[in-house]
GUZA-353674 format. One record per residue (C-alpha): residue in three letters; x, y, z. Coordinates in steps of 0.25 Angstrom, whole numbers, padded with zeros to 4 digits, always signed. Layout:
BEGIN
ALAXYZ
...
//
This chain:
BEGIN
UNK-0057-0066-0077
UNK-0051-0072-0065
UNK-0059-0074-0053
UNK-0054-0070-0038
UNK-0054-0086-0032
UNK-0061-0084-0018
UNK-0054-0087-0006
UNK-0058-0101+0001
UNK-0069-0100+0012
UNK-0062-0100+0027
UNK-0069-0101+0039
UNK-0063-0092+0051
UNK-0063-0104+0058
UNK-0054-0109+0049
UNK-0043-0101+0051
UNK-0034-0107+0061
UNK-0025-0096+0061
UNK-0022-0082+0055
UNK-0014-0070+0055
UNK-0013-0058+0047
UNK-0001-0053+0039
UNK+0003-0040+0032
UNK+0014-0043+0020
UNK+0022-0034+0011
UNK+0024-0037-0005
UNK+0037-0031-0009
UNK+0035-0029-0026
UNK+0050-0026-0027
UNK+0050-0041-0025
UNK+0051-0049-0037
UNK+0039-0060-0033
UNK+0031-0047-0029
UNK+0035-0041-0044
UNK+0021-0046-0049
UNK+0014-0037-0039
UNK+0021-0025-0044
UNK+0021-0026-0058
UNK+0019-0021-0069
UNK+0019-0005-0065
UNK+0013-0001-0076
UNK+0000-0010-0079
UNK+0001-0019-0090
UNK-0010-0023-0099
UNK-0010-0037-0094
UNK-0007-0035-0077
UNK-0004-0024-0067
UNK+0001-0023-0055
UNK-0005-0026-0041
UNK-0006-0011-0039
UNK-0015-0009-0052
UNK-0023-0021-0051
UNK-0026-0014-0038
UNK-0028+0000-0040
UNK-0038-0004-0053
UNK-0044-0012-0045
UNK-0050-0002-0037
UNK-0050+0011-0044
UNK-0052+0004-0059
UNK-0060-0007-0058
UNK-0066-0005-0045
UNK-0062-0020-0041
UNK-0058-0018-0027
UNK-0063-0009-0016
UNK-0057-0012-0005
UNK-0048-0003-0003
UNK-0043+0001+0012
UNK-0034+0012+0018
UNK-0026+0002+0026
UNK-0026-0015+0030
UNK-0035-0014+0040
UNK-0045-0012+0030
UNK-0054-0002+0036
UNK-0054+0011+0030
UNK-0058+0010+0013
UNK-0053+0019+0002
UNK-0061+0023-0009
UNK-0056+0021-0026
UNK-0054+0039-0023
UNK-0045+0036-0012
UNK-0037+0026-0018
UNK-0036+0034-0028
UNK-0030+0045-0021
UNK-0022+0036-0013
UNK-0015+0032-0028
UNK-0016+0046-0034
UNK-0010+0059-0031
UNK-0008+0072-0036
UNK+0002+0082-0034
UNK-0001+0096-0038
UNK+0012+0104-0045
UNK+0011+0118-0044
UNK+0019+0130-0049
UNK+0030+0133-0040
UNK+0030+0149-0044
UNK+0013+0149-0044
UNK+0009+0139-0032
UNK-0007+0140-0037
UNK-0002+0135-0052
UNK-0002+0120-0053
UNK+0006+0114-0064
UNK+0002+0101-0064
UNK-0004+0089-0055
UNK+0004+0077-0054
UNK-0003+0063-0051
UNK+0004+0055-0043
UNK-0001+0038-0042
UNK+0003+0027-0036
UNK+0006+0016-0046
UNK+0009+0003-0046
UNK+0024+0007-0046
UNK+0023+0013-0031
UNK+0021-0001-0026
UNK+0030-0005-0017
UNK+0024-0017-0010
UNK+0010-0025-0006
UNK+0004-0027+0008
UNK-0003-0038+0010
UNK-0012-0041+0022
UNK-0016-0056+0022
UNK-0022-0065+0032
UNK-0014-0079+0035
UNK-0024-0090+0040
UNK-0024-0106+0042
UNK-0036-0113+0038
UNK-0036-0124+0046
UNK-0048-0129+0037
UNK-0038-0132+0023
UNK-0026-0130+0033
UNK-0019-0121+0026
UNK-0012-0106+0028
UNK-0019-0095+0020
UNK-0016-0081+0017
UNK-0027-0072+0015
UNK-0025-0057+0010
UNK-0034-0046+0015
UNK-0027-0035+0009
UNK-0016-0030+0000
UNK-0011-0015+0001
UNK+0001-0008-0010
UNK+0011-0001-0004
UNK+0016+0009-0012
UNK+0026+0020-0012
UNK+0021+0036-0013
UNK+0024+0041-0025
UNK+0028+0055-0018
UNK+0035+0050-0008
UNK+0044+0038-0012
UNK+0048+0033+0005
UNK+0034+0031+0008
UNK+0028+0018+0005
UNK+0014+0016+0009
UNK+0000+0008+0010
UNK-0008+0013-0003
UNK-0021+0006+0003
UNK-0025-0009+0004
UNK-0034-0017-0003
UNK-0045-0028+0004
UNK-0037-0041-0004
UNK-0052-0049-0007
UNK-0057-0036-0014
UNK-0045-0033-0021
UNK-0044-0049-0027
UNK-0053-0048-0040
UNK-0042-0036-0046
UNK-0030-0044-0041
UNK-0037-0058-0048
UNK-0040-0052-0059
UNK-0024-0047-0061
UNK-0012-0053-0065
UNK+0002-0050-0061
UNK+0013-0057-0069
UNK+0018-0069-0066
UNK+0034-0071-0064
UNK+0033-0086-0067
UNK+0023-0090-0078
UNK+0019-0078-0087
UNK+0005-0086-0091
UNK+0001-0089-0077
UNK+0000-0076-0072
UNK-0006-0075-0057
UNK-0017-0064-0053
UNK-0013-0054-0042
UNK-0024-0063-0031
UNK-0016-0075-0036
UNK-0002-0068-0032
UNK-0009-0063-0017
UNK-0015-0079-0014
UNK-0003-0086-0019
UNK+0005-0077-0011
UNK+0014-0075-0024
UNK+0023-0062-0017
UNK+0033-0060-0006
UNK+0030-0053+0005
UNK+0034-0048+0018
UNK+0026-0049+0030
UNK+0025-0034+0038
UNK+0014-0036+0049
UNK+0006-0049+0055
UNK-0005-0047+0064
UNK+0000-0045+0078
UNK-0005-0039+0092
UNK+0002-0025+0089
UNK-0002-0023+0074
UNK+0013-0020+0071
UNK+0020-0023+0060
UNK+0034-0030+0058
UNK+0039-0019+0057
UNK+0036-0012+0070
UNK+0044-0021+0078
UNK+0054-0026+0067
UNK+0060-0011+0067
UNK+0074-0014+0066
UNK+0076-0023+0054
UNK+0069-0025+0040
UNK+0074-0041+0043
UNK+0069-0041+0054
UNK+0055-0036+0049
UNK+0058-0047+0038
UNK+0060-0058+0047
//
Protein backbone atom coordinates (compact mmCIF):
# COMPACT_ATOMS: atom_id res chain seq x y z
CA UNK A 1 0.00 0.00 0.00
CA UNK A 2 2.58 2.53 -0.09
CA UNK A 3 2.52 5.09 -2.70
CA UNK A 4 5.93 6.24 -4.65
CA UNK A 5 6.00 10.21 -3.24
CA UNK A 6 6.70 12.16 -6.52
CA UNK A 7 9.53 14.24 -6.88
CA UNK A 8 9.16 18.27 -6.38
CA UNK A 9 8.48 20.30 -9.63
CA UNK A 10 12.20 21.89 -10.82
CA UNK A 11 12.38 24.38 -13.48
CA UNK A 12 15.62 23.90 -15.66
CA UNK A 13 16.10 27.47 -14.94
CA UNK A 14 16.40 26.62 -11.54
CA UNK A 15 19.23 24.65 -11.67
CA UNK A 16 22.18 26.71 -10.80
CA UNK A 17 24.42 24.07 -11.19
CA UNK A 18 24.87 20.39 -12.07
CA UNK A 19 27.27 17.49 -12.67
CA UNK A 20 26.75 14.04 -13.11
CA UNK A 21 28.34 11.08 -11.03
CA UNK A 22 28.57 7.39 -11.33
CA UNK A 23 29.07 5.51 -7.64
CA UNK A 24 29.80 2.01 -6.53
CA UNK A 25 27.84 0.17 -3.44
CA UNK A 26 30.03 -2.28 -1.94
CA UNK A 27 27.34 -4.83 -0.10
CA UNK A 28 30.36 -6.62 1.71
CA UNK A 29 30.04 -3.28 3.58
CA UNK A 30 28.10 -3.52 6.88
CA UNK A 31 25.69 -0.16 6.02
CA UNK A 32 25.38 -1.65 2.58
CA UNK A 33 24.29 -5.16 4.23
CA UNK A 34 20.54 -4.37 3.90
CA UNK A 35 20.85 -4.18 0.07
CA UNK A 36 22.19 -7.65 0.03
CA UNK A 37 20.16 -9.33 2.14
CA UNK A 38 18.48 -11.87 2.78
CA UNK A 39 19.99 -14.37 -0.12
CA UNK A 40 17.38 -16.52 0.07
CA UNK A 41 13.94 -14.50 -0.06
CA UNK A 42 11.95 -14.29 2.99
CA UNK A 43 8.22 -14.21 3.51
CA UNK A 44 8.29 -10.79 4.75
CA UNK A 45 11.43 -8.77 2.44
CA UNK A 46 13.97 -9.66 -0.23
CA UNK A 47 16.82 -8.38 -1.43
CA UNK A 48 17.43 -5.61 -3.85
CA UNK A 49 18.15 -8.22 -6.58
CA UNK A 50 14.82 -9.96 -6.24
CA UNK A 51 12.76 -7.01 -5.76
CA UNK A 52 14.22 -6.27 -9.04
CA UNK A 53 14.25 -9.28 -11.11
CA UNK A 54 10.33 -9.79 -10.00
CA UNK A 55 9.70 -6.73 -10.73
CA UNK A 56 10.20 -7.17 -14.24
CA UNK A 57 9.89 -10.80 -15.15
CA UNK A 58 6.88 -11.43 -12.25
CA UNK A 59 4.96 -8.58 -11.88
CA UNK A 60 5.67 -6.86 -15.04
CA UNK A 61 6.31 -3.56 -12.65
CA UNK A 62 9.32 -2.15 -14.48
CA UNK A 63 10.12 -2.13 -18.20
CA UNK A 64 12.76 -0.05 -18.46
CA UNK A 65 15.43 -2.12 -18.74
CA UNK A 66 18.67 -1.02 -21.11
CA UNK A 67 21.95 -2.73 -22.06
CA UNK A 68 24.17 -0.09 -20.81
CA UNK A 69 23.91 3.64 -18.77
CA UNK A 70 23.42 5.58 -21.67
CA UNK A 71 20.20 4.34 -21.83
CA UNK A 72 19.79 3.65 -25.65
CA UNK A 73 19.45 0.24 -26.58
CA UNK A 74 16.26 -1.74 -24.46
CA UNK A 75 16.05 -5.39 -23.54
CA UNK A 76 13.05 -7.33 -23.52
CA UNK A 77 11.81 -9.77 -20.21
CA UNK A 78 13.36 -12.78 -23.01
CA UNK A 79 16.53 -11.19 -22.87
CA UNK A 80 16.91 -10.68 -19.35
CA UNK A 81 16.02 -13.84 -18.94
CA UNK A 82 18.77 -15.08 -20.78
CA UNK A 83 21.05 -12.72 -19.35
CA UNK A 84 20.03 -14.43 -15.87
CA UNK A 85 19.78 -17.98 -16.94
CA UNK A 86 22.04 -20.37 -18.65
CA UNK A 87 22.26 -23.89 -19.42
CA UNK A 88 25.01 -26.04 -19.84
CA UNK A 89 24.66 -29.30 -21.75
CA UNK A 90 26.54 -32.46 -20.15
CA UNK A 91 27.09 -35.01 -22.40
CA UNK A 92 28.81 -38.59 -22.44
CA UNK A 93 32.30 -38.37 -22.57
CA UNK A 94 32.57 -42.09 -24.36
CA UNK A 95 29.13 -41.28 -26.87
CA UNK A 96 29.39 -37.28 -27.55
CA UNK A 97 25.65 -37.40 -29.19
CA UNK A 98 24.33 -38.84 -25.72
CA UNK A 99 23.42 -36.08 -23.26
CA UNK A 100 23.08 -36.99 -19.75
CA UNK A 101 21.85 -34.05 -18.34
CA UNK A 102 21.19 -30.01 -18.66
CA UNK A 103 22.35 -27.98 -15.90
CA UNK A 104 20.84 -24.53 -15.34
CA UNK A 105 22.86 -22.27 -14.33
CA UNK A 106 21.18 -18.34 -12.69
CA UNK A 107 22.44 -15.61 -11.39
CA UNK A 108 21.07 -15.04 -7.76
CA UNK A 109 20.95 -12.78 -5.50
CA UNK A 110 24.09 -14.35 -3.83
CA UNK A 111 26.37 -13.33 -7.24
CA UNK A 112 26.02 -9.60 -6.19
CA UNK A 113 28.90 -8.10 -5.51
CA UNK A 114 28.19 -4.49 -5.74
CA UNK A 115 25.36 -1.44 -7.11
CA UNK A 116 26.27 1.25 -9.72
CA UNK A 117 24.50 4.12 -9.17
CA UNK A 118 24.28 7.00 -11.90
CA UNK A 119 22.71 10.10 -10.33
CA UNK A 120 22.44 13.77 -11.19
CA UNK A 121 23.87 16.37 -8.59
CA UNK A 122 21.99 19.88 -8.94
CA UNK A 123 21.57 23.27 -6.71
CA UNK A 124 18.31 24.70 -6.92
CA UNK A 125 18.73 28.03 -6.39
CA UNK A 126 14.85 28.31 -5.98
CA UNK A 127 14.77 26.24 -2.11
CA UNK A 128 18.60 26.75 -2.22
CA UNK A 129 19.53 23.58 -1.71
CA UNK A 130 21.92 20.69 -3.13
CA UNK A 131 19.99 17.74 -4.50
CA UNK A 132 20.73 14.17 -5.84
CA UNK A 133 18.75 12.74 -8.31
CA UNK A 134 19.17 8.92 -9.52
CA UNK A 135 18.71 8.12 -13.14
CA UNK A 136 19.65 4.75 -13.00
CA UNK A 137 20.77 1.81 -10.89
CA UNK A 138 22.86 -1.26 -12.56
CA UNK A 139 23.81 -4.81 -10.27
CA UNK A 140 27.15 -5.87 -10.67
CA UNK A 141 27.48 -9.31 -10.33
CA UNK A 142 29.93 -12.13 -10.60
CA UNK A 143 29.68 -15.02 -13.57
CA UNK A 144 28.81 -18.03 -12.00
CA UNK A 145 31.24 -20.02 -14.55
CA UNK A 146 33.91 -17.86 -14.35
CA UNK A 147 34.39 -16.60 -10.61
CA UNK A 148 37.32 -13.40 -11.87
CA UNK A 149 34.88 -11.82 -14.09
CA UNK A 150 32.78 -9.37 -12.48
CA UNK A 151 30.28 -7.61 -14.81
CA UNK A 152 27.22 -5.06 -15.57
CA UNK A 153 24.11 -7.58 -15.53
CA UNK A 154 22.07 -4.64 -17.18
CA UNK A 155 20.75 -1.17 -15.73
CA UNK A 156 17.46 -0.20 -14.93
CA UNK A 157 15.62 3.66 -15.66
CA UNK A 158 15.59 4.55 -11.64
CA UNK A 159 11.76 6.37 -11.98
CA UNK A 160 10.39 3.33 -13.62
CA UNK A 161 11.92 0.93 -11.23
CA UNK A 162 10.58 3.30 -7.95
CA UNK A 163 6.98 1.57 -7.51
CA UNK A 164 8.74 -2.23 -6.80
CA UNK A 165 11.60 -0.65 -4.74
CA UNK A 166 8.53 1.54 -2.56
CA UNK A 167 6.51 -1.18 -2.36
CA UNK A 168 9.78 -3.33 -0.42
CA UNK A 169 11.31 -3.50 2.63
CA UNK A 170 14.73 -4.15 3.51
CA UNK A 171 15.53 -4.49 7.30
CA UNK A 172 16.47 -1.99 9.37
CA UNK A 173 19.73 -2.26 11.63
CA UNK A 174 18.47 0.47 14.04
CA UNK A 175 14.79 0.22 14.91
CA UNK A 176 13.14 -3.31 13.75
CA UNK A 177 9.50 -1.49 13.63
CA UNK A 178 10.46 1.26 11.44
CA UNK A 179 11.67 -0.55 8.63
CA UNK A 180 12.46 1.72 5.51
CA UNK A 181 11.52 0.81 1.73
CA UNK A 182 14.23 0.36 -0.73
CA UNK A 183 13.26 4.19 -2.46
CA UNK A 184 13.72 5.36 0.99
CA UNK A 185 17.26 3.94 1.37
CA UNK A 186 18.15 5.42 -2.48
CA UNK A 187 16.64 9.26 -1.37
CA UNK A 188 18.14 9.38 2.09
CA UNK A 189 21.18 8.20 0.66
CA UNK A 190 21.29 5.64 3.50
CA UNK A 191 24.75 3.32 1.84
CA UNK A 192 28.23 4.01 1.26
CA UNK A 193 29.65 4.44 -1.78
CA UNK A 194 32.44 5.24 -3.84
CA UNK A 195 32.72 7.54 -6.64
CA UNK A 196 34.24 5.87 -9.91
CA UNK A 197 33.57 8.41 -12.83
CA UNK A 198 32.19 12.22 -12.85
CA UNK A 199 31.23 13.83 -16.06
CA UNK A 200 34.29 15.24 -17.73
CA UNK A 201 35.68 16.30 -21.47
CA UNK A 202 37.33 12.59 -22.02
CA UNK A 203 34.39 10.43 -20.70
CA UNK A 204 37.17 8.58 -18.52
CA UNK A 205 37.00 7.28 -15.50
CA UNK A 206 39.01 7.43 -12.25
CA UNK A 207 40.57 4.78 -13.08
CA UNK A 208 41.94 5.53 -16.46
CA UNK A 209 44.25 8.04 -15.12
CA UNK A 210 44.67 6.77 -11.41
CA UNK A 211 46.58 3.64 -12.87
CA UNK A 212 49.02 3.13 -10.21
CA UNK A 213 47.33 3.10 -6.86
CA UNK A 214 43.64 1.85 -5.57
CA UNK A 215 44.43 5.27 -2.86
CA UNK A 216 44.92 7.21 -5.17
CA UNK A 217 41.65 6.23 -7.18
CA UNK A 218 40.18 6.70 -3.60
CA UNK A 219 41.34 10.01 -2.94
Amino acid sequence: NTRVVPYSFLRQDDMLWSTRHWERIDVREKINMPLYYPIQALPDRKSLFDVLVDGILVEGTISEIFVDDRFEIPLTGSEIEKRISSYDTIRDPDDPSVVLYVDTIQVKSAHVVAWDVKSDWYFDKQRGELKNRIIGISPRVRNPKDKSEIYNLFWVWFPDARYAMATNVSYNVNNNNKRLTFDQIFHLRIYNSVVYKEDNVYDRGVSDYKRKSAMDQLL
